[in-house]
LOGUVO-479279 format. One record per atom (N, C-alpha, C): residue number from 1; residue in one letter; atom name; z, y, x. Coordinates in steps of 0.2 Angstrom, whole numbers. Layout:
! residues N
[node NUM, "A", "CA", [Z, Y, X]]
...
! end
This chain:
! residues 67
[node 1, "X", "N", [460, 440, 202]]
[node 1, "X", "CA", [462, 444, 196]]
[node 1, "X", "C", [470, 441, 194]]
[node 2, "X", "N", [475, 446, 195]]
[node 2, "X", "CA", [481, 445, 193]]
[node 2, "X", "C", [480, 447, 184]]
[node 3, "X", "N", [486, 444, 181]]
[node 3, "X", "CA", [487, 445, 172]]
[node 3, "X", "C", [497, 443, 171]]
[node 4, "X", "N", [498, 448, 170]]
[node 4, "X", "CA", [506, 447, 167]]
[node 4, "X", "C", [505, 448, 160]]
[node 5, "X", "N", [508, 444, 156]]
[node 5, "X", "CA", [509, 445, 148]]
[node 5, "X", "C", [516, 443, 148]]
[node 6, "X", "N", [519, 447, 142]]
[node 6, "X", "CA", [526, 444, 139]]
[node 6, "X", "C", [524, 445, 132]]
[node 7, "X", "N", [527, 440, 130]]
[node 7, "X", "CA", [524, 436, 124]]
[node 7, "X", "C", [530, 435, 118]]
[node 8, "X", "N", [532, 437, 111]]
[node 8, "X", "CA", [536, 433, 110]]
[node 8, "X", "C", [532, 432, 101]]
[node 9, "X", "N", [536, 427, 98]]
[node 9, "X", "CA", [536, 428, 90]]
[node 9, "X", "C", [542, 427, 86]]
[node 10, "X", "N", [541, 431, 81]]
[node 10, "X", "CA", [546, 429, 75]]
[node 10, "X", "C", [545, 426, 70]]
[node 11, "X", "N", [547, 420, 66]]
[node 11, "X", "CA", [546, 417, 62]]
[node 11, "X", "C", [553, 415, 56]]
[node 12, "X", "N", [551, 414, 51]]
[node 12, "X", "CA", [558, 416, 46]]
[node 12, "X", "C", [561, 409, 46]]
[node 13, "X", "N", [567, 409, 50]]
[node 13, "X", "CA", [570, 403, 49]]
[node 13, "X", "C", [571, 400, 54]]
[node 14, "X", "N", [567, 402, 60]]
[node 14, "X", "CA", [567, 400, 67]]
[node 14, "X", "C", [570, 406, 72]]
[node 15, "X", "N", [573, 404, 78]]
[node 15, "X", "CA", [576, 407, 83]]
[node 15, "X", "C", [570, 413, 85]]
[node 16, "X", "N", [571, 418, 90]]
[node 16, "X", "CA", [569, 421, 90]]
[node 16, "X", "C", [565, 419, 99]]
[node 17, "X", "N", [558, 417, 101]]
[node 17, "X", "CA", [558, 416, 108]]
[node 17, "X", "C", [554, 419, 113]]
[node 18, "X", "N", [552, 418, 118]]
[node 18, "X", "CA", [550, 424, 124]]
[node 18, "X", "C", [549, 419, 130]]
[node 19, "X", "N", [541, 421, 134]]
[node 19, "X", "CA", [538, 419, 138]]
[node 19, "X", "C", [536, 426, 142]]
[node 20, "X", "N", [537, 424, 149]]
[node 20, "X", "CA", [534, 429, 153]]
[node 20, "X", "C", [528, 424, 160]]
[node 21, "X", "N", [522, 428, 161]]
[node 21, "X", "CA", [521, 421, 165]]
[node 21, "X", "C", [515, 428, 170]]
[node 22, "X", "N", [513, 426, 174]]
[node 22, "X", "CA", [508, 428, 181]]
[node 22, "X", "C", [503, 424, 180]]
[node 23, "X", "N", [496, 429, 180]]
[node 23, "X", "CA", [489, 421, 179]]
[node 23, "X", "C", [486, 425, 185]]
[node 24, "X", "N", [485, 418, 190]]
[node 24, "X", "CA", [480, 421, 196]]
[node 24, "X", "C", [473, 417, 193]]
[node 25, "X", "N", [468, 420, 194]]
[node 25, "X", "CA", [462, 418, 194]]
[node 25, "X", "C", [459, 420, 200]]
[node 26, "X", "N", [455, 413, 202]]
[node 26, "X", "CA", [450, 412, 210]]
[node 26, "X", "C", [445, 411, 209]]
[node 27, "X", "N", [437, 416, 211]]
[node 27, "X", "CA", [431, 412, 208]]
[node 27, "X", "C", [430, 405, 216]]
[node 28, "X", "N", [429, 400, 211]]
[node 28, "X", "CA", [426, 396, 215]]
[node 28, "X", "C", [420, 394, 218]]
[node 29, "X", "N", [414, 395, 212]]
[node 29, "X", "CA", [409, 394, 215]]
[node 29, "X", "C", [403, 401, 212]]
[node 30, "X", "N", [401, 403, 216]]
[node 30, "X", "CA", [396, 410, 213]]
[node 30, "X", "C", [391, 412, 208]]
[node 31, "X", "N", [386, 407, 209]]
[node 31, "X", "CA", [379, 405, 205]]
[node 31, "X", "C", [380, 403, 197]]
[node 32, "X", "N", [388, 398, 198]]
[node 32, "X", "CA", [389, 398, 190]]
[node 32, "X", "C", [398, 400, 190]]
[node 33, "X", "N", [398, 404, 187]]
[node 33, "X", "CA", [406, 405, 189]]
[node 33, "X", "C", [412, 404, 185]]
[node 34, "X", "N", [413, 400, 190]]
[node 34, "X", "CA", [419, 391, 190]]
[node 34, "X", "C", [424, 396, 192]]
[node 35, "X", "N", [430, 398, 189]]
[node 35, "X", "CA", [437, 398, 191]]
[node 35, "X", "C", [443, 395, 192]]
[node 36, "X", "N", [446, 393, 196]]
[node 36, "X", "CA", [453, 389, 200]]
[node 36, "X", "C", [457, 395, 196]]
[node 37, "X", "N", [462, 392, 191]]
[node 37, "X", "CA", [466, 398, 186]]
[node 37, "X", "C", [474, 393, 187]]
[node 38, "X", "N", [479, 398, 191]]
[node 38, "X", "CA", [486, 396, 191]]
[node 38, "X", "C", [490, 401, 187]]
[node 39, "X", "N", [494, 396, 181]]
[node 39, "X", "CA", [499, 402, 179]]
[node 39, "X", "C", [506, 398, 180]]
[node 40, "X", "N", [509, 404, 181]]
[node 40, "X", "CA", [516, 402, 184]]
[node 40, "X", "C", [521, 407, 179]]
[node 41, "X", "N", [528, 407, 176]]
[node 41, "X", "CA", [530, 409, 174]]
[node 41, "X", "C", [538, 405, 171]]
[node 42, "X", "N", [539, 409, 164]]
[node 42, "X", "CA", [550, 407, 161]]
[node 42, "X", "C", [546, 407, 152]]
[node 43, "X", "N", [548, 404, 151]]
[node 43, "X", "CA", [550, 403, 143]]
[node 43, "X", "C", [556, 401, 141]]
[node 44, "X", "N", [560, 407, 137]]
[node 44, "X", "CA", [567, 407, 134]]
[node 44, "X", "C", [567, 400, 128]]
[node 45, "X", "N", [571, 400, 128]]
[node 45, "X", "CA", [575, 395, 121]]
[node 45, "X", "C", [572, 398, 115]]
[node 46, "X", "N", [569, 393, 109]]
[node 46, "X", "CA", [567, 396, 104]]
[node 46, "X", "C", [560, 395, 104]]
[node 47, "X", "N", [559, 398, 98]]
[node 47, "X", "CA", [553, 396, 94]]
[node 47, "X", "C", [547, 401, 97]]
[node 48, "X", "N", [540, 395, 99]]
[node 48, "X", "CA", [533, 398, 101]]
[node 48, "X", "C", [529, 394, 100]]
[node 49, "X", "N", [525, 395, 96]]
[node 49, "X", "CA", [520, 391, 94]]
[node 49, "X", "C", [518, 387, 100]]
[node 50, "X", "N", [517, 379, 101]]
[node 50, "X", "CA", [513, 377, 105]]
[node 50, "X", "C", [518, 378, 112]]
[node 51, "X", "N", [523, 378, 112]]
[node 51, "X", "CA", [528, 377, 115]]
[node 51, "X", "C", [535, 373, 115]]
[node 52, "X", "N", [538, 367, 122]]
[node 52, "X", "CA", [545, 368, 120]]
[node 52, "X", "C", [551, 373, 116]]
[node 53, "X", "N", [554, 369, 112]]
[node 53, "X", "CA", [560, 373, 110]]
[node 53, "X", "C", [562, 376, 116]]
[node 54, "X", "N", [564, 372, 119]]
[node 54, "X", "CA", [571, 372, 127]]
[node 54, "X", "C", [567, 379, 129]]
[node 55, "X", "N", [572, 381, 134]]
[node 55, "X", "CA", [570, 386, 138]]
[node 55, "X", "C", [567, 382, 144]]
[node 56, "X", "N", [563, 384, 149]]
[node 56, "X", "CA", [560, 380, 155]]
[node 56, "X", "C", [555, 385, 157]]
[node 57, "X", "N", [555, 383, 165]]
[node 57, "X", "CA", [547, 385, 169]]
[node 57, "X", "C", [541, 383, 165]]
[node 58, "X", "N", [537, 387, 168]]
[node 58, "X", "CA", [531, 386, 166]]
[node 58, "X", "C", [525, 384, 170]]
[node 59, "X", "N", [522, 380, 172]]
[node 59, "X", "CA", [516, 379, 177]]
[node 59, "X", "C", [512, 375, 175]]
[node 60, "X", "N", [504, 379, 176]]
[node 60, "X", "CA", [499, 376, 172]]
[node 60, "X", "C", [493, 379, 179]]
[node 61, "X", "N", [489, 373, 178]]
[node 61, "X", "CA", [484, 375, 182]]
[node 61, "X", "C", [478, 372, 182]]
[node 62, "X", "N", [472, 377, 181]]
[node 62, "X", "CA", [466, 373, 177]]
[node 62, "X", "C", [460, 375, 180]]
[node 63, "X", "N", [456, 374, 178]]
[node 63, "X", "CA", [449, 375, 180]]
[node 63, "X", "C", [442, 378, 173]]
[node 64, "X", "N", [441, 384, 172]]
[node 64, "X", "CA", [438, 387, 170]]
[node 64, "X", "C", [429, 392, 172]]
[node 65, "X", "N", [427, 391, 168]]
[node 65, "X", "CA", [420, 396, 167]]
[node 65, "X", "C", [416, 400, 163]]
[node 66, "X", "N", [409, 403, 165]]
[node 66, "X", "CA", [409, 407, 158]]
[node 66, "X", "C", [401, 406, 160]]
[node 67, "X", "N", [398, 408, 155]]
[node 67, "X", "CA", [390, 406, 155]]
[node 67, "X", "C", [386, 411, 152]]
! end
């Protein structure tokens, strides 16, 4: 499963910021299912909740499931 999102927020007094990022999700295991989840992506300069200020890459990669 490919997932692109562009994301940004305004808040009054803060810069203005923007995230672009690609989420792959792999099932790993079938019987209970366990996802290997990579995102890859840009976040501009500026304000996002639960983010660097700076602008920078973005690479996160986890492991997920559902019940």
């Amino acid at each position: 499963i490919w997932d692109n999102y562009l994301y940004y927020e305004r808040r009054k007094g803060k810069n203005l910021g923007g995230s672009f990022s690609i989420i792959c999700q792999h099932l790993l295991i079938k019987k209970v299912p366990v996802f290997l989840r990579l995102q890859m992506g840009w976040k501009t300069k500026g304000f996002l909740m639960g983010e660097p200020y700076q602008g920078s890459p973005i690479f996160r990669l986890g492991i997920t499931g559902s019940f």
